[in-house]
C-alpha positions as CSV (number, residue, x, y, z in Angstrom):
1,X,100.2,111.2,141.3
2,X,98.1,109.2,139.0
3,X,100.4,108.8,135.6
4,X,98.8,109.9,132.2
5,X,99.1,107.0,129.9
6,X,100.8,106.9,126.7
7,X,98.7,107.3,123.3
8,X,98.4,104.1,121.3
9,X,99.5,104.9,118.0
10,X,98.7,101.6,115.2
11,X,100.7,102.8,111.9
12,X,102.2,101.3,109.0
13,X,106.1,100.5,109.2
14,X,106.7,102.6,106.5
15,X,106.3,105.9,108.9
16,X,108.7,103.8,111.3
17,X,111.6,106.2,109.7
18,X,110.1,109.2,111.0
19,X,108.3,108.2,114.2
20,X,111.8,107.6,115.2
21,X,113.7,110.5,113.9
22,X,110.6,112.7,115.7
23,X,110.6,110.5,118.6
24,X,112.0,113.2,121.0
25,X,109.6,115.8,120.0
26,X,106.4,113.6,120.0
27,X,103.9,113.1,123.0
28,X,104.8,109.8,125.0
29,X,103.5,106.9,122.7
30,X,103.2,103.0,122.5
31,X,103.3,102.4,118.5
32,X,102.6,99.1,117.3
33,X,103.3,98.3,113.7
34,X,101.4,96.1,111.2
35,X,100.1,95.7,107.3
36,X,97.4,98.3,106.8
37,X,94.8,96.1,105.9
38,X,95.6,93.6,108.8
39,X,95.6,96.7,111.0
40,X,92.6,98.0,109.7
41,X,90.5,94.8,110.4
42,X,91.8,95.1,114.8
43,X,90.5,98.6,114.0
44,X,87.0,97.2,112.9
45,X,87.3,94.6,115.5
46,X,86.9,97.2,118.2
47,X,91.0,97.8,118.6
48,X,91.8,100.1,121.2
49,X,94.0,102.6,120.1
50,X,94.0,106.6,120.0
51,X,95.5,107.3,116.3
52,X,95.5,105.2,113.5
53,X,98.5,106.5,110.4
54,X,98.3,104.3,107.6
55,X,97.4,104.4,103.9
56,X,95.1,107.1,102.4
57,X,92.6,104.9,101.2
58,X,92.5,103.3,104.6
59,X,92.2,106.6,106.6
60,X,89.2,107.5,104.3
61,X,87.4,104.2,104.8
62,X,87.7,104.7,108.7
63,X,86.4,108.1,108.7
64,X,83.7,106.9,106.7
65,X,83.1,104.1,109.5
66,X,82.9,106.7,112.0
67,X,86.0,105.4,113.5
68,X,88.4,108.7,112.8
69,X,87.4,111.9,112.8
70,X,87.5,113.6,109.8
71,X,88.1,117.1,111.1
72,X,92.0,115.8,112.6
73,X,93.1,113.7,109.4
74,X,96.7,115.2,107.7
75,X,97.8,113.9,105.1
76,X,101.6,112.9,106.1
77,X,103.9,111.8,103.2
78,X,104.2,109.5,99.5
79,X,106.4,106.8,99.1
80,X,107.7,105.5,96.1
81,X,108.8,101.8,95.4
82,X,112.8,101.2,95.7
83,X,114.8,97.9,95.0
84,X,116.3,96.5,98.5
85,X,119.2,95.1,99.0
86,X,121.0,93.6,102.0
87,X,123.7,96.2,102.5
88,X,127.2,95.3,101.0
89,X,125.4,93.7,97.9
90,X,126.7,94.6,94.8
91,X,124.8,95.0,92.0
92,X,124.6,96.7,88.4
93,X,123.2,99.8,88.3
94,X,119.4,100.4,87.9
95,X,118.5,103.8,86.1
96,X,116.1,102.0,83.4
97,X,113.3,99.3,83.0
98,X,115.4,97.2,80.7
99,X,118.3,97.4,83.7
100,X,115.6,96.5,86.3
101,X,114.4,93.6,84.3
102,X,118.0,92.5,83.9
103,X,118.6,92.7,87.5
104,X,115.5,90.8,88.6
105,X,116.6,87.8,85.6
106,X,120.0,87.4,87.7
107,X,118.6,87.3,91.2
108,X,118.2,84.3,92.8
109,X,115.5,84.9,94.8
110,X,113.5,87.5,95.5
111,X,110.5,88.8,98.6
112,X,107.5,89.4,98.2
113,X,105.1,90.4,101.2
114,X,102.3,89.1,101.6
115,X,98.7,90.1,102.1
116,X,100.7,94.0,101.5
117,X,100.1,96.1,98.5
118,X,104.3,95.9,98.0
119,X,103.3,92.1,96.5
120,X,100.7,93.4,94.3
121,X,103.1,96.1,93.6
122,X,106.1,93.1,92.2
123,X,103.6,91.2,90.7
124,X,102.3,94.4,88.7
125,X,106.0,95.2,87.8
126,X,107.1,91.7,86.9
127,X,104.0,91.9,84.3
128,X,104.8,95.0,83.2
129,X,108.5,93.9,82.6
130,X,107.0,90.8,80.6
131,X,108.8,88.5,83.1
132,X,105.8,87.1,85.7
133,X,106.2,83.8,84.5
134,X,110.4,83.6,85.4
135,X,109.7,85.6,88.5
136,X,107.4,83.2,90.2
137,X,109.3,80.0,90.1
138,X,112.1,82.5,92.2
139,X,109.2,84.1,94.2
140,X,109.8,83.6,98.0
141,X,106.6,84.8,100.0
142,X,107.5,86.7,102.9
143,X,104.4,86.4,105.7
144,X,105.8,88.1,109.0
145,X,107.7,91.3,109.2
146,X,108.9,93.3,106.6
147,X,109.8,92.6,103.3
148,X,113.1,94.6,103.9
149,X,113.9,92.8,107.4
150,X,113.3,89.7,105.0
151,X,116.2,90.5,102.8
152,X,118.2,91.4,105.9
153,X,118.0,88.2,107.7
154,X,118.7,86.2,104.0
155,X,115.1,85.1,103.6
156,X,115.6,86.7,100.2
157,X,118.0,88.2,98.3
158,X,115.9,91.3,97.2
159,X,113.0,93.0,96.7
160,X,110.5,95.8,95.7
161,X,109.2,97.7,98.2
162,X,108.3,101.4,99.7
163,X,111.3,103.3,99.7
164,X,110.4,104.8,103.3
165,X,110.6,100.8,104.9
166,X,114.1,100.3,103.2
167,X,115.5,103.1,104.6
168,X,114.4,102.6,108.3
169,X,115.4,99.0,108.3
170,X,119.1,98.3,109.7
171,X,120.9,96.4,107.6
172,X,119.0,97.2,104.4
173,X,120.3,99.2,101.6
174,X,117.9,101.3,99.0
175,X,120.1,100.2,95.7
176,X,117.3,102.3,93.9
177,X,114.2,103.7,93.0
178,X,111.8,102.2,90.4
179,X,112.9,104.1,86.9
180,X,110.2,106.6,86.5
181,X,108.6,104.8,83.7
182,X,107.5,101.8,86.4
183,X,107.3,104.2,89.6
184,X,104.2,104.0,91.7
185,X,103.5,106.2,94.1
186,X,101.9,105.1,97.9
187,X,100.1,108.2,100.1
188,X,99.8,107.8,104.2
189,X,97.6,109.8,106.3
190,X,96.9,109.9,109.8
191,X,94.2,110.6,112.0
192,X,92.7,110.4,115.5
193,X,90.2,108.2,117.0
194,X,86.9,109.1,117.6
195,X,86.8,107.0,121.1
196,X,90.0,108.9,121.9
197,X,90.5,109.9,125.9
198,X,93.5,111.4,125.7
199,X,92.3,114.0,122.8
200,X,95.0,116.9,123.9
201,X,97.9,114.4,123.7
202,X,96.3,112.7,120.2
203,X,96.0,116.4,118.8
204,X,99.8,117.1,119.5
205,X,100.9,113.9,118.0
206,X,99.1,115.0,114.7
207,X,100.7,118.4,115.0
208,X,104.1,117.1,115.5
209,X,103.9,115.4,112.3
210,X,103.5,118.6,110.5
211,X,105.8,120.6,112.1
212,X,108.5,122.2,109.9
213,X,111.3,120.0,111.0
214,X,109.1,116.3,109.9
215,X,108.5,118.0,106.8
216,X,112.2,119.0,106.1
217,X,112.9,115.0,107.2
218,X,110.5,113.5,104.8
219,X,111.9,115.6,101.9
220,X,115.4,114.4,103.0
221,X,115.0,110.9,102.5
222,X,113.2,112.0,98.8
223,X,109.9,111.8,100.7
224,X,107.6,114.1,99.2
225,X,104.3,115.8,100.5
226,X,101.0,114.4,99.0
C-alpha cells in the first residue's frame, strides 16, 4: 500500500507554540521553520511546499503572485512584542516605558535578530525610548535561530521579541509585555498552495487551525484573533 505523504508546511516559528500544542489533531506534516522574508524568497524560488503560515503582509504578497490561493487564506493569530529572559533571571519589574528604558540601561547585552522585523522592532523601541545610541554599542546581532533560543544558549542576555516565540522556546521566560504605550502588534495568516497535491490533507490543516480548541489556545497564552 502506497503511503500518502506528509504536507509540507513552511511557517514562521512564532506559530511553533501552537503547531505543537495541535500537533495530535493536525494531518501528518513535515514543518520547516524560518524568518518570513527568508522563507518567502524559497517560496519565490520555486520551494516545494503545500502551505505556507507566515506574516499577513507576506500571505497577501503570495496570493497576489499566484502562489496561494486566496479562497483558503485564515487569518490565524497577533502577537505582541514581550521582553525575554533566560528563565531564573531576575529582574525589576516592567509595567511602564520609563521601567523598560531602565531595564534595557542595566543590561549587558542584549539580541537582536537579524534580517527579522523583531530587530526593526528593538531598534524602533530603543529610538522611541531615546536610547539608540547606548543600545548599539551593547547590540549583539543574532543571525541563526531565534532570538529567544539566543538568550537561552547565553548569546545574549535579553531581548524584544514576539511574545508567541518566547513562550514556545524551552528555557526562555516572557518577563513581560511591551507597556501598552510601545506595544506593537504582528498578524500571521496562513494559506495553501496553489501547486498543492495533497489539497484534502492541506484543507484540513487550515481547518484545524480554526477549530474551537486553537482558538481557546491562542487566547490562553494572551494571543488574540486578528
Amino acid at each position: 500500500m502506497t503511503r500518502t505523504p506528509d504536507i509540507v508546511v513552511l511557517s514562521t516559528p512564532v506559530a511553533k507554540f501552537l503547531l505543537d500544542s495541535r500537533a495530535n489533531f493536525l494531518p501528518k506534516a513535515t514543518i520547516r521553520y524560518g524568518l518570513a522574508g527568508e522563507l518567502k524568497v524559497e517560496i519565490e524560488q520555486g520551494a516545494s511546499f503545500d502551505i505556507a503560515l507566515l506574516t499577513e503582509a507576506v500571505i497577501d504578497d503570495l496570493i497576489k503572485q499566484g502562489t496561494l490561493t486566496a479562497a483558503s487564506r485564515i487569518p490565524v493569530f497577533k502577537s505582541g512584542v514581550g521582553l525575554a529572559v533566560h528563565d531564573g533571571t531576575h529582574l525589576p519589574p516592567v509595567r511602564s516605558a520609563e521601567e523598560l528604558k531602565h531595564v534595557l540601561l542595566r543590561a549587558k547585552s542584549v539580541g537582536i535578530r537579524a534580517g527579522g522585523a523583531g530587530g526593526a522592532i528593538s531598534k524602533q523601541v530603543f529610538e522611541r525610548l531615546g536610547i539608540a545610541e547606548t543600545m548599539a554599542a551593547k547590540t549583539v546581532v543574532v543571525s541563526t535561530g531565534t532570538l529567544a533560543e539566543a538568550i537561552v544558549n547565553g548569546s545574549a542576555e535579553l531581548g524584544l521579541c514576539q511574545v508567541s516565540e518566547i513562550i514556545s522556546t524551552e528555557g526562555a521566560r516572557l518577563h513581560a509585555p511591551l507597556p501598552p504605550e510601545l506595544q506593537i502588534y504582528s498578524r500571521f495568516a496562513a494559506a495553501i498552495a496553489t501547486h498543492t497535491k495533497l489539497v484534502a490533507a492541506a484543507q484540513a490543516f487550515v481547518r484545524e487551525l480554526e477549530a474551537p480548541a486553537a482558538r481557546a489556545e491562542l487566547e490562553a497564552q494572551g494571543l488574540g484573533p486578528v
